[in-house]
Structure formats: C-alpha cells, structure tokens
C-alpha positions as CSV (number, residue, x, y, z in Angstrom):
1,X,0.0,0.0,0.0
2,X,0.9,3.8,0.2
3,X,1.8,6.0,2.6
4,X,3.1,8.9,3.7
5,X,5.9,8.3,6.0
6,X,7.9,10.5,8.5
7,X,11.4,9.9,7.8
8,X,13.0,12.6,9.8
9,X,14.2,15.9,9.5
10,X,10.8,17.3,8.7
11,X,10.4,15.1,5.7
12,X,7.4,13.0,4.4
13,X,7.6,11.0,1.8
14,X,4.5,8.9,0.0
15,X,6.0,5.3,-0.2
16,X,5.3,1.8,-0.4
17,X,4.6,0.2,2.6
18,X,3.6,-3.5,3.8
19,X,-0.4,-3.6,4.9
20,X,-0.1,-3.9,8.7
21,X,-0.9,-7.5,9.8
22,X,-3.9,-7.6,12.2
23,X,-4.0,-10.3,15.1
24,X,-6.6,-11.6,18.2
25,X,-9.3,-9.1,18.6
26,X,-7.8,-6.6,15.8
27,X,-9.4,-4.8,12.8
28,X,-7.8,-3.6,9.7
29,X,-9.3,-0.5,8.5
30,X,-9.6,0.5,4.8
31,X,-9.1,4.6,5.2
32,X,-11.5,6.6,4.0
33,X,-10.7,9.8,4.8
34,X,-8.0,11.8,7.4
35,X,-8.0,15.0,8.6
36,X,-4.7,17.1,9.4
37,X,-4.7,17.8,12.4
38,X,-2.1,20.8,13.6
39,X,-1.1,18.0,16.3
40,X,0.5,16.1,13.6
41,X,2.4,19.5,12.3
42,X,4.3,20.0,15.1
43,X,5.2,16.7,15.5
44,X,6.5,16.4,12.1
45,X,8.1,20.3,12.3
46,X,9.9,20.0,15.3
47,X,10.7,16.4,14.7
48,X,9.4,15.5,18.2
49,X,9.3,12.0,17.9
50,X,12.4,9.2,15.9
51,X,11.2,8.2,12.5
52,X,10.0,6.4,10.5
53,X,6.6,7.4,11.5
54,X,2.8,7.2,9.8
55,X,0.9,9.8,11.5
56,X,-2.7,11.1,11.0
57,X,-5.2,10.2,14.0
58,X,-8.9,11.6,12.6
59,X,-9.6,8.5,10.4
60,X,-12.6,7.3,9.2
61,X,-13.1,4.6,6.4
62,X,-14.7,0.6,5.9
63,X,-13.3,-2.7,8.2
64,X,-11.5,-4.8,6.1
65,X,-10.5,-7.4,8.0
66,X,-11.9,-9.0,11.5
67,X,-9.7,-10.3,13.9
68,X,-10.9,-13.8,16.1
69,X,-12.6,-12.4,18.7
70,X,-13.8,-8.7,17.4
71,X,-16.8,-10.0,16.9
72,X,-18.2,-6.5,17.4
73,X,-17.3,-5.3,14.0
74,X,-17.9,-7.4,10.3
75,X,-16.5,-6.4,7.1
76,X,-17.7,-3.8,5.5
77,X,-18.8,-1.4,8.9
78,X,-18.5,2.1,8.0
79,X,-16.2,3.6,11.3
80,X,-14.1,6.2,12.7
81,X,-11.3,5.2,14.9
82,X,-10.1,7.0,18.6
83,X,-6.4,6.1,18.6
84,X,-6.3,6.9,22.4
85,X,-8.2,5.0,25.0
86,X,-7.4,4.6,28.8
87,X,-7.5,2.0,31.0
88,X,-10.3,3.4,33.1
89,X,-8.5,1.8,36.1
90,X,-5.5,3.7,37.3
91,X,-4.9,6.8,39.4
92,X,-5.0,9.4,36.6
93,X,-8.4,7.4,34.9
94,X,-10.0,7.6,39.0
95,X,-10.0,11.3,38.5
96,X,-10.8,11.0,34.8
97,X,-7.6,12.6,33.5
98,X,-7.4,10.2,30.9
99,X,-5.2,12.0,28.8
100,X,-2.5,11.4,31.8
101,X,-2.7,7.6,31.6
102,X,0.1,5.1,30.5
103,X,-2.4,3.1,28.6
104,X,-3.9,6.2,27.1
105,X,-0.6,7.4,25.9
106,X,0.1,4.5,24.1
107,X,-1.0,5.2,20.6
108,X,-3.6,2.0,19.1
109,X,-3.9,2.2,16.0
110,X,-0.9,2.0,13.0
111,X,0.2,2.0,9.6
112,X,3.4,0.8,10.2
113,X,6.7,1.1,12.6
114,X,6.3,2.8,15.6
115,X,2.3,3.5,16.1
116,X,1.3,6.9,15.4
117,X,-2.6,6.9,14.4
118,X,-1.6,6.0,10.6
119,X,-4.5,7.5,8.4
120,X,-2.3,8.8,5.8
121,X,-2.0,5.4,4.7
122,X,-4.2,3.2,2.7
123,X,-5.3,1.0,6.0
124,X,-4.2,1.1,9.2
125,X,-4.2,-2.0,12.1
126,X,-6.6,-1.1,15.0
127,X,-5.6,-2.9,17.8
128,X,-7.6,-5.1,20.8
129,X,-7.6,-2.3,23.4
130,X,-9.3,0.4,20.3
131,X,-11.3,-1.8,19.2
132,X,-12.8,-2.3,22.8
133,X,-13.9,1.2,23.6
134,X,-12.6,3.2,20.3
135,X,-14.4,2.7,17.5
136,X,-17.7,4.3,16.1
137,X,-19.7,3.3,13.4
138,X,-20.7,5.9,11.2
139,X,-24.7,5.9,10.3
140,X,-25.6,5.4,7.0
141,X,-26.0,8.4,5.0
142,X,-23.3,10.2,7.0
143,X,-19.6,10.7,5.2
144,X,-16.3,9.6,5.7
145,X,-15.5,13.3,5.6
146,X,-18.0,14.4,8.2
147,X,-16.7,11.5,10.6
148,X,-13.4,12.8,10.7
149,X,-14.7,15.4,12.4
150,X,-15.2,13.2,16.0
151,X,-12.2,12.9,17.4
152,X,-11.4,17.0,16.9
153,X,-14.7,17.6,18.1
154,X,-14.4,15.3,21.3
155,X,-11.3,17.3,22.3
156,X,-13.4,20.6,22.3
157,X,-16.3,19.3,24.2
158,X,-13.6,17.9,26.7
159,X,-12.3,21.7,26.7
160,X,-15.8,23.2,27.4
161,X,-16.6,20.7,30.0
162,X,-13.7,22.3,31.3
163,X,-14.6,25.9,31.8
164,X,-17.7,25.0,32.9
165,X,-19.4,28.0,31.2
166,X,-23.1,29.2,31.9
167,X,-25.0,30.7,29.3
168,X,-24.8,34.3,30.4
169,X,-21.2,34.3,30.0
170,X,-19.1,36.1,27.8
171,X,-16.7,33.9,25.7
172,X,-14.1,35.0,23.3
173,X,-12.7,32.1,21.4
174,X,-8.4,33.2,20.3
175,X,-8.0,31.8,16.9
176,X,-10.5,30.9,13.9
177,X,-8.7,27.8,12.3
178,X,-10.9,24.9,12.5
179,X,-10.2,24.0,15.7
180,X,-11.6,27.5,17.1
181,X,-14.1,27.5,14.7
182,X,-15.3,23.9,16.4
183,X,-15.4,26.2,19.7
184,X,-17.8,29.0,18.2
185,X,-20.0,26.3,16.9
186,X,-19.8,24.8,19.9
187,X,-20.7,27.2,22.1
188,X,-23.4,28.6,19.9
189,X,-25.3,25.3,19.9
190,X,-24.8,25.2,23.7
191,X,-26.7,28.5,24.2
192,X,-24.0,30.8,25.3
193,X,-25.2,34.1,25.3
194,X,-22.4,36.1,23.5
195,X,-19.3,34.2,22.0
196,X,-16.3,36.7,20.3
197,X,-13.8,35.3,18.3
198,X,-10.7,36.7,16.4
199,X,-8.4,36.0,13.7
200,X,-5.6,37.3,11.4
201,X,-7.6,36.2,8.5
202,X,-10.9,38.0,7.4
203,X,-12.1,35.0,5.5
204,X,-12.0,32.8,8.8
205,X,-13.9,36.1,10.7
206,X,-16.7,35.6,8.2
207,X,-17.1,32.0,8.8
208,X,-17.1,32.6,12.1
209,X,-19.6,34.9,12.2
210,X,-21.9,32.2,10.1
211,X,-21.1,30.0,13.0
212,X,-22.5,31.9,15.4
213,X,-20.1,34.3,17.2
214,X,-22.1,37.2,17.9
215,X,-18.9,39.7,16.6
216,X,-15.7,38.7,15.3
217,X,-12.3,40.7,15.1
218,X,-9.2,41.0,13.4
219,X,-6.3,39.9,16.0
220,X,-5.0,42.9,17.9
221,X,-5.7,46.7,18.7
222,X,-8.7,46.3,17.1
223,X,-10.1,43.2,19.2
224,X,-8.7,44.5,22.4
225,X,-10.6,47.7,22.1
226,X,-14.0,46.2,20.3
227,X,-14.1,43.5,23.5
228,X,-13.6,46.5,26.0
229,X,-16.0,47.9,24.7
230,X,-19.0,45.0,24.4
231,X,-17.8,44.3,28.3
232,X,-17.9,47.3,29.8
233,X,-14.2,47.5,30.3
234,X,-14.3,44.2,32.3
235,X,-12.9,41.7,29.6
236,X,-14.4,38.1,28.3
237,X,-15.1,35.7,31.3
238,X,-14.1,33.2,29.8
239,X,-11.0,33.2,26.9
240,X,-10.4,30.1,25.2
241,X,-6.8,29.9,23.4
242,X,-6.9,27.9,20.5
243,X,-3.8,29.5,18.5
244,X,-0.2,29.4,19.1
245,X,2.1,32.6,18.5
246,X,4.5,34.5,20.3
247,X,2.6,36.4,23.0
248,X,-0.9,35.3,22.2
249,X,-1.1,33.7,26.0
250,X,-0.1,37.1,28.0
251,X,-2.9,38.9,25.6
252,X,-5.1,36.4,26.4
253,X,-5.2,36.9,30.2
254,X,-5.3,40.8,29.6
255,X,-8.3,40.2,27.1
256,X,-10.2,38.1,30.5
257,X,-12.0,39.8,33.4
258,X,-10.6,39.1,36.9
259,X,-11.8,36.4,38.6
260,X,-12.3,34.9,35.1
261,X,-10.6,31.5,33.4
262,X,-8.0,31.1,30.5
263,X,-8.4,28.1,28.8
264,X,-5.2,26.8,26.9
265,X,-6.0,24.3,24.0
266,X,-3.0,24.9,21.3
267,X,-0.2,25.5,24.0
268,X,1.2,21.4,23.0
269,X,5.1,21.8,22.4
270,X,7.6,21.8,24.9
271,X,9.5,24.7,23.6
272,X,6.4,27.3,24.2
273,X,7.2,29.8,26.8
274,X,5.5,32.8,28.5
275,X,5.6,35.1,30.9
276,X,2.9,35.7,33.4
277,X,3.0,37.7,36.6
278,X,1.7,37.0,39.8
279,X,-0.9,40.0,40.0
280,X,-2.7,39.1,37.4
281,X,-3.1,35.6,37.9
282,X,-3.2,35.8,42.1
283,X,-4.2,38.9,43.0
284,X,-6.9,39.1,40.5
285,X,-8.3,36.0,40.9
286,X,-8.1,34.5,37.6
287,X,-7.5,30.5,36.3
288,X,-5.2,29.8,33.6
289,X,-5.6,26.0,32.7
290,X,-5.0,23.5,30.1
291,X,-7.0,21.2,28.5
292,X,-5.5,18.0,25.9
293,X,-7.0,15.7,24.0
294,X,-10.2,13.9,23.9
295,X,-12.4,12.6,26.8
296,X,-13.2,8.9,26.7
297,X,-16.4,9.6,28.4
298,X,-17.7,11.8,25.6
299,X,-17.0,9.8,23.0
300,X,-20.6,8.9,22.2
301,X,-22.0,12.7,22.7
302,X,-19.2,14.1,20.6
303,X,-20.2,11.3,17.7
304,X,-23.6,12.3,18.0
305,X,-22.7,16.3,17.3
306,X,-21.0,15.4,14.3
307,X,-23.7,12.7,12.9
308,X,-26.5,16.1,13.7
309,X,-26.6,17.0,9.6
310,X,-27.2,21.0,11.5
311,X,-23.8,20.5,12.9
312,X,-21.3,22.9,10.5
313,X,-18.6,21.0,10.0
314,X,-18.5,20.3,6.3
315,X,-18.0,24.2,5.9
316,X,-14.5,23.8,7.5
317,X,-13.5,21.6,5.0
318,X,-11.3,23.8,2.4
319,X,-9.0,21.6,0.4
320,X,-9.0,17.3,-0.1
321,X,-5.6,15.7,-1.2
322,X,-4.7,12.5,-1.8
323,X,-1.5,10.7,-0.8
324,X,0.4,11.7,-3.9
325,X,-0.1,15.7,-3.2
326,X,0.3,15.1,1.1
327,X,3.6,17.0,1.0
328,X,1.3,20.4,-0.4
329,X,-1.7,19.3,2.2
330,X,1.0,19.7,4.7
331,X,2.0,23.0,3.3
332,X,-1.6,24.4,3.1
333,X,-2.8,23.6,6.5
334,X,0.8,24.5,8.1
335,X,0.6,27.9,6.7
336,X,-3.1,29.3,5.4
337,X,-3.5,30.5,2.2
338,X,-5.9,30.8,-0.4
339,X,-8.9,30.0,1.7
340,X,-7.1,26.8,3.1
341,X,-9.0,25.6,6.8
342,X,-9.3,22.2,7.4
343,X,-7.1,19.9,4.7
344,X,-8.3,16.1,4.6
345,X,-6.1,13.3,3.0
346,X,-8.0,10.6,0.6
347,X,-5.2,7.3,0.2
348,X,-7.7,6.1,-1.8
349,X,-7.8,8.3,-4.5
C-alpha cells in the first residue's frame, strides 16, 4: 500500500509500505478519509518523535478485515477510529484525567513502525484495546468526511466541560482555524449568550460569524478595544486559546476579566514559553488552565454532534488531497492561504 511516511528531519515521503498485519481481537481499517490535524504539524516540524513514522489520528473509512474475537465489528462497517483509550482503572483514569494515563498514551492504531494513528496510509491496524472502547460506526447516509470530524470535536467538548461556562457568560474564542471554529459552533449550539472570536484572516472572521459568534475581530488593537468595549471594560469571562504565536497567552489573560478563566488548548510543544506575573493571575483572581486531548467519556455525545446533519462542520472543509499531493496538504494547513481551513487526505484516490 501507500503511505506517507515520516522519515525525519521534517520530511514525508509517500511510499510503499507493507499492509499492517492484524492479530486476536484486531481490525484492519480501509481509510477513507484523514483529517490534518495541527497535532500532527508540530510533530513532524519540530521532529518531536524518531522516524520512521505514519501519523494522521482523525480517520474514518470501511473494516477490512476481522480479527478472532472482534466480533463486534464485520467487514464492510463504516467507522471512525479514537487512537487513544485509557484503562479506566488507574490513578490518573479515577479522576478522569485520561489524557494522563500510561495506557492512554500509548497510541492503538498503525500503519506501520512505531504506532502513530496511521491515516495517511491506505489502512491502518486497530488494535484489541481500540477496538474495545474506540471505535464508532458511522450511520448510514453520513460521510467519511464528516466522521473525521469526531475525534477534533471530542477534544473541544472535553475543553468546554472544562470551563464550565453558563450561558450568560461572555466567551471570546483566540483563533479561527478549525479547531476554534469547532469552539464557536460549539458554544453557539450550547446557548451561550455572546461568544467573540478573532483572527488574522478576514475570510475565517466571516465563517465565524456564520457560525455563530455574535462579533468577530481581526487579531489585535482592534479586538482588544471592540471586546472593552462589548464588556464594559471588564474583559471576556471566559477566553479560550486555541492558536499558538508568540505572545498570544499574555494577551489572552489581559483580554479576561478578573476572577475569570483562560483556557489553553494549542499550547502542546515543549518549547512554548510565556511570561505571566503574579498579579494578574493571584491577586486578580483569575485560572489559567490546560486542556489536551479527547475525553473517553464523551466519545458517544461528541459522535452524535457530528452525525447532527445541523452541525457545520463540512464548511470547515477547504481543500481534499490524496497521498500523492500530502507534501502540499502539509503546506496548506501548516501555513493558510488561499482560503485553506481544514485539509483532509483521501489514500484512496
């Protein structure tokens, strides 16, 4: 089959691969569809992790094969794939930090070499543990496309349940990629009374606006003042991060009331730093937190979003690409242009 492999250095290469061998309790998983995720970006940018690698984790596409013992599954089920799952069992799952467990971390579904989610590959190997708890059939009438959308949106549910946000509040949502964009839609289909968003790009500020947030910005002076202004000088209550730049944390606590919370979704590399001082965050009464990953426990509610035909998602969808044309998919969703939001990959095609 073919793939598009991590080889190091920040370069991927489409290349024949062997199809992964499936064992006890196992599927193999014709792919669909895969989004990019900006998860996968860094990883491949910074070269966080050895090569040879297949990444891609939003995957969607038919069972090919059926393990002895999965008898959950038959060939030919239409599913999308978690390639995280806890144990449910240790100290981290008690509390329901999943994204802290061992067993979560260990990636369970692969294309190849070292597992790495796999769906820019022709099929990947899902393995007993995913299988278990991590798959969702897709209902019929409903696209591989749209059911890429899950896993993202499960991570942004997981982020809400977070902040714990009432529907008086003010939220302003930091970034319009289709990650934030998940957030405004989000939070407009969850009742929230006024939901800002900004963006360096004014095509993304329209969309956003379509989406629900009741005003949208351009990044800056600009925003600053306008959300002054809708607040009565007090800020957003709630700020949700969902870009990474230089900076954009420290604006985002002087863009949130005191006594307010910071929500930090994008913040995932190692070699991000800020500055904060202690007034600010103490003396003013405010929570800066994190939040990473998907939510085990809203894996069903986030599926049933997506499968909602009212629930925008297919307008995030700029650009498609198949294996052939990754190393341009890359480019576009690594650096916007030309109206390019969400990019998903097609190894059939």
């Amino acid at each position: 089959m073919k793939a598009a492999v991590y080889l190091g250095d920040r370069t991927v290469e489409t290349i024949p691969v062997a199809v992964p061998r499936i064992g006890p309790g196992e599927l193999l998983v014709r792919v669909a569809c895969c989004g990019i995720c900006n998860t996968d970006l860094k990883k491949i940018e910074y070269d966080l992790l050895p090569a040879p690698r297949i990444y891609g984790h939003e995957t969607a596409g038919t069972v090919a094969a059926v393990g002895d013992g999965a008898e959950r599954f038959t060939v030919g089920d239409r599913v999308c794939i978690f390639h995280h799952i806890p144990c449910f069992d240790c100290y981290y799952c008690r509390f329901r930090d999943y994204a802290q467990c061992a067993t979560y971390k260990r990636v369970g579904v692969t294309a190849g070499f070292e597992p790495a989610g796999g769906g820019f590959a022709e099929y990947v190997r899902v393995m007993r543990w995913i299988v278990r708890r991590g798959v969702e059939r897709i209902p019929d009438g409903t696209s591989f496309e749209r059911a890429t959308f899950v896993e993202p949106t499960n991570t942004c549910l997981k982020g809400l349940a977070k902040c714990a946000i009432s529907p008086e509040e003010c939220v302003l949502v930091m970034g319009q990629g289709p990650i934030g964009l998940l957030f405004t839609a989000l939070l407009q289909r969850q009742g929230v009374q006024r939901v800002f968003a900004t963006d360096r790009l004014v095509e993304r500020l329209e969309l956003s606006r379509r989406l629900g947030a009741d005003a949208a910005w351009k990044a800056g002076e600009e925003a600053a003042n306008r959300l002054r202004l809708a607040t009565d000088g007090r800020g957003a209550d709630t700020v949700i991060v969902a870009a990474s730049a230089p900076g954009i944390v420290e604006e985002a606590v002087s863009l949130g009331r005191r006594g307010g919370r910071v929500m930090l979704f994008a913040q995932t590399s190692a070699e991000e730093r800020f500055a904060l001082d202690g007034k600010s965050i103490c003396a003013e009464d405010r929570a800066v937190f994190g939040s990473y990953s998907a939510c085990a426990d809203l894996q069903r509610k986030a599926a049933e979003t997506v499968w909602d035909p009212d629930f925008p998602v297919d307008s995030l969808v700029s650009h498609r690409v198949a294996l052939d044309e990754f190393g341009a998919g890359m480019r576009l969703a690594s650096q916007p242009r030309d109206g390019a939001l969400k990019v998903l990959v097609s190894p059939q095609e």
